[in-house]
N, CA, C and O atoms as a GROMACS GRO file, in nm:
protein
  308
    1UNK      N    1  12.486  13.672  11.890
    1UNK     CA    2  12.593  13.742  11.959
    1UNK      C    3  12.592  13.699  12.105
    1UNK      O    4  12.486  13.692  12.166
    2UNK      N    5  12.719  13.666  12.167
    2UNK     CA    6  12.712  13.620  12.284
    2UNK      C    7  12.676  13.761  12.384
    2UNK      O    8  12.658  13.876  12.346
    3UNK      N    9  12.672  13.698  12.548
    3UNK     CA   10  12.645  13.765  12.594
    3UNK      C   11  12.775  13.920  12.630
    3UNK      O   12  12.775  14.044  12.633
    4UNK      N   13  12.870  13.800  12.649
    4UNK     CA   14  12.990  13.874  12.681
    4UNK      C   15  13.030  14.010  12.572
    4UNK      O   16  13.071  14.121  12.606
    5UNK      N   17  13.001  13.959  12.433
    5UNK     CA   18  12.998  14.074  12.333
    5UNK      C   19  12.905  14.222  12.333
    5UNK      O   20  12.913  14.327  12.270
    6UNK      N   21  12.811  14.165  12.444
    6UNK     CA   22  12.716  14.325  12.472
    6UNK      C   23  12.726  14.341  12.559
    6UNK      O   24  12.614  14.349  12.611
    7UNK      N   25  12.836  14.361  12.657
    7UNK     CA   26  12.858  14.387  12.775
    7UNK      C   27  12.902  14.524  12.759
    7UNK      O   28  12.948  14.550  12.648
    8UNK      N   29  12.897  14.649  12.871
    8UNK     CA   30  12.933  14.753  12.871
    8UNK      C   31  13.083  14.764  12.881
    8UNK      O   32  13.125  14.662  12.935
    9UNK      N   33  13.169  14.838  12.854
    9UNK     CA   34  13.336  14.896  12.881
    9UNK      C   35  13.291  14.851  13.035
    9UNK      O   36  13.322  14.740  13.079
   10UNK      N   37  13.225  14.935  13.104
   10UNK     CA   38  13.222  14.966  13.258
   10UNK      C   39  13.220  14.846  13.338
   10UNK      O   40  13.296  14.832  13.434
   11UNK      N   41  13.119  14.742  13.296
   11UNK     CA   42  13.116  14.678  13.346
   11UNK      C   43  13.191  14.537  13.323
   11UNK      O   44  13.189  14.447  13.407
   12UNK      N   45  13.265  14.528  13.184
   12UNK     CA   46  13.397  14.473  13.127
   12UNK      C   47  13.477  14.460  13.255
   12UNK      O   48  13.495  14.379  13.346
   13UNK      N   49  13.522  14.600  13.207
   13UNK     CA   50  13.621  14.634  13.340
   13UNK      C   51  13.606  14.621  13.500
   13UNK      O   52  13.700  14.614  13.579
   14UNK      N   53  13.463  14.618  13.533
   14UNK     CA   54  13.434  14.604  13.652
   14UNK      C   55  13.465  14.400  13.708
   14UNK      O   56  13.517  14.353  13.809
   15UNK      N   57  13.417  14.351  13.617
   15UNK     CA   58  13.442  14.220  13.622
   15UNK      C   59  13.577  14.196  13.614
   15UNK      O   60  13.625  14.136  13.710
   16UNK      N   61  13.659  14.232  13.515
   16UNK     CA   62  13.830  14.232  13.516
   16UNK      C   63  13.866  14.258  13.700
   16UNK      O   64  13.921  14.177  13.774
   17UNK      N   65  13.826  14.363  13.729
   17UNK     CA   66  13.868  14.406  13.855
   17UNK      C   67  13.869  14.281  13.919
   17UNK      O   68  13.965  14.216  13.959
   18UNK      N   69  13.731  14.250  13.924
   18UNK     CA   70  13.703  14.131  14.038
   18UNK      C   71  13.789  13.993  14.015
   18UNK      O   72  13.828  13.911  14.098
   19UNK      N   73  13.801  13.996  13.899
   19UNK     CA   74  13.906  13.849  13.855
   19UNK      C   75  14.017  13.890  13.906
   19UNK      O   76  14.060  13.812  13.991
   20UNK      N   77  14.105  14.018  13.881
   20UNK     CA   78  14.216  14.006  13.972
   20UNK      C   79  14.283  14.011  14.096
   20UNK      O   80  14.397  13.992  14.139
   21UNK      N   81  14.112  14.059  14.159
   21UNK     CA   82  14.128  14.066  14.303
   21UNK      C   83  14.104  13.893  14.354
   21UNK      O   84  14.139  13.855  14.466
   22UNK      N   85  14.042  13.803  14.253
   22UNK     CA   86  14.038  13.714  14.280
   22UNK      C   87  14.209  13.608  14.312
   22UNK      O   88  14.261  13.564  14.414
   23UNK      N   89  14.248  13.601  14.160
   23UNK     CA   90  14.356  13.591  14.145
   23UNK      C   91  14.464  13.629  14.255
   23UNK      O   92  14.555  13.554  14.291
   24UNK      N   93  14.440  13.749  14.300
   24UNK     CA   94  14.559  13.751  14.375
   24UNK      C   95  14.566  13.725  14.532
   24UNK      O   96  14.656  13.757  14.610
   25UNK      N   97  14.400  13.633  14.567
   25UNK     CA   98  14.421  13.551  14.678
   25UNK      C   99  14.552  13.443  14.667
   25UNK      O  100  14.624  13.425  14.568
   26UNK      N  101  14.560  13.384  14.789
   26UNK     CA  102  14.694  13.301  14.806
   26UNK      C  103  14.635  13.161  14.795
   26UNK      O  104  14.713  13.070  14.822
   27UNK      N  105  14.486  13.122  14.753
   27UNK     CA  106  14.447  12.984  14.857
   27UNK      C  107  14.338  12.963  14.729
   27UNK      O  108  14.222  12.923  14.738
   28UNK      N  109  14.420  13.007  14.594
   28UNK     CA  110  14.308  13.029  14.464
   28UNK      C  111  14.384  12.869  14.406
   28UNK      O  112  14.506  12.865  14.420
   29UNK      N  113  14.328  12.764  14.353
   29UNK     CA  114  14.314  12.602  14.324
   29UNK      C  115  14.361  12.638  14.174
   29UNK      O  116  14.305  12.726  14.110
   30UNK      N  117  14.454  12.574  14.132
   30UNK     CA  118  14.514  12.610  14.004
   30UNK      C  119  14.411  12.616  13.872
   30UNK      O  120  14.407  12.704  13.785
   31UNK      N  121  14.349  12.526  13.880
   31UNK     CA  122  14.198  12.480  13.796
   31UNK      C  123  14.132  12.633  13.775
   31UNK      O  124  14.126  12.704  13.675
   32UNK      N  125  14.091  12.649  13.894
   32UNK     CA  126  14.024  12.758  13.914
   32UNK      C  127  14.097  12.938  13.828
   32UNK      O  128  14.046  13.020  13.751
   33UNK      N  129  14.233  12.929  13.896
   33UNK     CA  130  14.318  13.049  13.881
   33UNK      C  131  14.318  13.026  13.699
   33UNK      O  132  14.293  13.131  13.640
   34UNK      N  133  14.340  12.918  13.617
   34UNK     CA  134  14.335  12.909  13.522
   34UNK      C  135  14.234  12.966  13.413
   34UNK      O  136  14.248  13.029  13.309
   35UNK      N  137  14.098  12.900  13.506
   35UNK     CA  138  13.963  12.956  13.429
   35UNK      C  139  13.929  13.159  13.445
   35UNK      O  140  13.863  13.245  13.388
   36UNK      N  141  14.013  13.147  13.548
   36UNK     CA  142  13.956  13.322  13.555
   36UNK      C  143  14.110  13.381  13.458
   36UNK      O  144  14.092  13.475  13.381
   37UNK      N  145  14.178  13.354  13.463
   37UNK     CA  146  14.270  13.392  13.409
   37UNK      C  147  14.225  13.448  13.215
   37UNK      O  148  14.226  13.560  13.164
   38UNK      N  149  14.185  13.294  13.146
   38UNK     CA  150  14.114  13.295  13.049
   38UNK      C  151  14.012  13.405  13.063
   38UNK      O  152  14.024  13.507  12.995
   39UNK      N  153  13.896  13.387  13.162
   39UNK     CA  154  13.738  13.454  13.130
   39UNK      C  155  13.826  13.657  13.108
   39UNK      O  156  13.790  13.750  13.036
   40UNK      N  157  13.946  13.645  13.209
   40UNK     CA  158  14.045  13.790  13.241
   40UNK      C  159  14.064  13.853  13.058
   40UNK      O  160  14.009  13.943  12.994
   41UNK      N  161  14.189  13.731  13.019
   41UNK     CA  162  14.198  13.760  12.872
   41UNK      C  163  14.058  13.762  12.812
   41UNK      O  164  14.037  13.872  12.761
   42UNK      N  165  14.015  13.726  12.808
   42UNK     CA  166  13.844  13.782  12.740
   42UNK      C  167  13.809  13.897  12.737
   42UNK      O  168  13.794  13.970  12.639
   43UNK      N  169  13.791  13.921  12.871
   43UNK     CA  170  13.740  14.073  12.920
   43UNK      C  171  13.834  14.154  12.882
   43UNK      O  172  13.761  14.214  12.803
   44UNK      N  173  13.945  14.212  12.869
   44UNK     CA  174  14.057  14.271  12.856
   44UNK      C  175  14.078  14.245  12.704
   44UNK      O  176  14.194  14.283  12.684
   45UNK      N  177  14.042  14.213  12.619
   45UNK     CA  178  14.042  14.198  12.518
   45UNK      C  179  13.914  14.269  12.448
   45UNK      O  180  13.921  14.337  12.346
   46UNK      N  181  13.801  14.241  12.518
   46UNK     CA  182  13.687  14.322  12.509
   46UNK      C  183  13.700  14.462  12.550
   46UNK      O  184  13.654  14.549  12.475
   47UNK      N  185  13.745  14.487  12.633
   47UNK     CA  186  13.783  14.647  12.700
   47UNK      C  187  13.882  14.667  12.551
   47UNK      O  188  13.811  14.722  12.467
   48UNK      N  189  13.963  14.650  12.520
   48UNK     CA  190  14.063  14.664  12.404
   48UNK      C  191  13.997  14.712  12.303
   48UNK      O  192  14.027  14.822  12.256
   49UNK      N  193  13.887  14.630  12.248
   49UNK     CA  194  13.832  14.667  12.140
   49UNK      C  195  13.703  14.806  12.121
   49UNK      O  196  13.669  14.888  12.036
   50UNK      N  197  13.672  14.773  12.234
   50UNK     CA  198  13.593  14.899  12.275
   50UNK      C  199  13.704  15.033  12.312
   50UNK      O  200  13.653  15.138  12.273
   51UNK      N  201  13.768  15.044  12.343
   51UNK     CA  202  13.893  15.182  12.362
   51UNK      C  203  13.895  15.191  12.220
   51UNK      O  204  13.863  15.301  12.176
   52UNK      N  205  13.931  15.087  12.121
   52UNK     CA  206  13.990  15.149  11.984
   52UNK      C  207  13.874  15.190  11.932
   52UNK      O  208  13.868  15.307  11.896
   53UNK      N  209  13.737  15.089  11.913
   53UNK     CA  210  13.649  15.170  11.854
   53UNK      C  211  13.635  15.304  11.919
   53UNK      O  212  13.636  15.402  11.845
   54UNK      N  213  13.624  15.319  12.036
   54UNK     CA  214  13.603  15.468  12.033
   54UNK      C  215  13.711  15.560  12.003
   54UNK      O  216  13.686  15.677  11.973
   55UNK      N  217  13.825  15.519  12.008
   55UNK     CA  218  13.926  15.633  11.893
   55UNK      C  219  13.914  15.638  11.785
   55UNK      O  220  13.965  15.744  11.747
   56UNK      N  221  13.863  15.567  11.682
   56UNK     CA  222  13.820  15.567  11.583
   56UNK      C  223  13.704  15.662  11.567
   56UNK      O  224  13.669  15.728  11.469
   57UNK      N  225  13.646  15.650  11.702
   57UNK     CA  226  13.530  15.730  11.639
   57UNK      C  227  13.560  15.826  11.654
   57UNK      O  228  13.543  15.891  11.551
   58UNK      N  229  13.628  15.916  11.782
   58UNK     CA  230  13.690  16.023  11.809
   58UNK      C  231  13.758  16.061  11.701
   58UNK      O  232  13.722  16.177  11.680
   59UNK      N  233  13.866  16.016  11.588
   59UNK     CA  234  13.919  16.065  11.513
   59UNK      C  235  13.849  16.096  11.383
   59UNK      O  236  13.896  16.174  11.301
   60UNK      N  237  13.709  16.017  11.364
   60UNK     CA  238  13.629  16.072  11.272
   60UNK      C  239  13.563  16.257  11.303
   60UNK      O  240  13.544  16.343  11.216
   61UNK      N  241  13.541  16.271  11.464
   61UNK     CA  242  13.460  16.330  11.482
   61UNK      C  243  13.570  16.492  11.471
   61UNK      O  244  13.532  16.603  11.434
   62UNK      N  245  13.726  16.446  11.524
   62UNK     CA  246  13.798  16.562  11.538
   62UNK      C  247  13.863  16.534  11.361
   62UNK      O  248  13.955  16.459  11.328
   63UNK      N  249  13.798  16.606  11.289
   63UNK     CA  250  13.835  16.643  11.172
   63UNK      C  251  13.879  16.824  11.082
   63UNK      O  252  13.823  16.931  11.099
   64UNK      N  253  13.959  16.801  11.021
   64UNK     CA  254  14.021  16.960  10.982
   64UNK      C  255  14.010  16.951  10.828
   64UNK      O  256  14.051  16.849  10.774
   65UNK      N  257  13.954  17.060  10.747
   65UNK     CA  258  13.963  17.031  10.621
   65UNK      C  259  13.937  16.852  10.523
   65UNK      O  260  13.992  16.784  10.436
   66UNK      N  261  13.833  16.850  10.603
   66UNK     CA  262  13.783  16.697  10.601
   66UNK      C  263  13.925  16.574  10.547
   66UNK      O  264  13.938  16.493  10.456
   67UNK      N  265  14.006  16.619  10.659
   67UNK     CA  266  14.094  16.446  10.659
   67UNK      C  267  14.080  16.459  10.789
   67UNK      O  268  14.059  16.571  10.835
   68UNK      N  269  14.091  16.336  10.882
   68UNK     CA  270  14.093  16.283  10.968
   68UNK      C  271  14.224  16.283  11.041
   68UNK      O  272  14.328  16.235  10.997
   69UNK      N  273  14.211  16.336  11.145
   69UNK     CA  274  14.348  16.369  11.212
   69UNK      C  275  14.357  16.266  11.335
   69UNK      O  276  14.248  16.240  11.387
   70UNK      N  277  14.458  16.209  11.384
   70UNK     CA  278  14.471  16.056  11.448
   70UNK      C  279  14.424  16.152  11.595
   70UNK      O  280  14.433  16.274  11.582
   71UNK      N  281  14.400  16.126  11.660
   71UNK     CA  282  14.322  16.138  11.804
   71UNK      C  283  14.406  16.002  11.909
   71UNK      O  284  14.394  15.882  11.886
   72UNK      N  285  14.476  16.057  12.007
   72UNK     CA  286  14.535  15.999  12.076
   72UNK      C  287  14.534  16.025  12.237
   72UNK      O  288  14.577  16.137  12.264
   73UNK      N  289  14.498  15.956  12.337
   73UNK     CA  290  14.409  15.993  12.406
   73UNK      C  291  14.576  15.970  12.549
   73UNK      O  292  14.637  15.868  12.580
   74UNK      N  293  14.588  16.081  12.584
   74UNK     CA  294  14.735  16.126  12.674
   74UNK      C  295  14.699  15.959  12.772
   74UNK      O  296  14.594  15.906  12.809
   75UNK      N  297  14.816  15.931  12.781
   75UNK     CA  298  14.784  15.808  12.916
   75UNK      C  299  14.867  15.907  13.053
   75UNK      O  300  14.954  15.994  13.038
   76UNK      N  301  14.804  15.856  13.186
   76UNK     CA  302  14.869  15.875  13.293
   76UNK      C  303  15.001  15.804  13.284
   76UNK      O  304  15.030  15.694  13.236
   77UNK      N  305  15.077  15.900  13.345
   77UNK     CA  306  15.242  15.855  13.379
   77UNK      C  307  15.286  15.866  13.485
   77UNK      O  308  15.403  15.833  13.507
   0.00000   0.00000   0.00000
């Protein structure tokens, strides 16, 4: 398992941060803006899969008359 696959949500996301604060310098070498862009979709893809597993697990855990009721987690608006 790579490394990137046991990385925490937190710190997923903490690295995402830094890629787009990178990114949105003015004086970023296309080469460069390219590779973080990629390592970005990675991470953000990893954050992705970790949110669903944990609704999944959440919807195992909020159960009624043992079926599984979908668990949907309010977003800010």
């Amino acid at each position: 398992m790579s490394e990137e696959k046991e990385i925490t949500f937190e710190k997923a996301l903490e690295e995402l941060e830094k890629i787009v604060e990178e990114l949105e310098k003015e004086d970023v070498p296309l080469e460069k803006a390219i590779d973080y862009y990629q390592k970005g979709m990675e991470l953000s893809k990893q954050c992705d899969d970790k949110l669903q597993d944990a609704e999944e697990k959440m919807t195992k855990i909020v159960q009624k008359d043992n079926e599984s009721k979908p668990f949907h987690m309010q977003e800010d608006q």
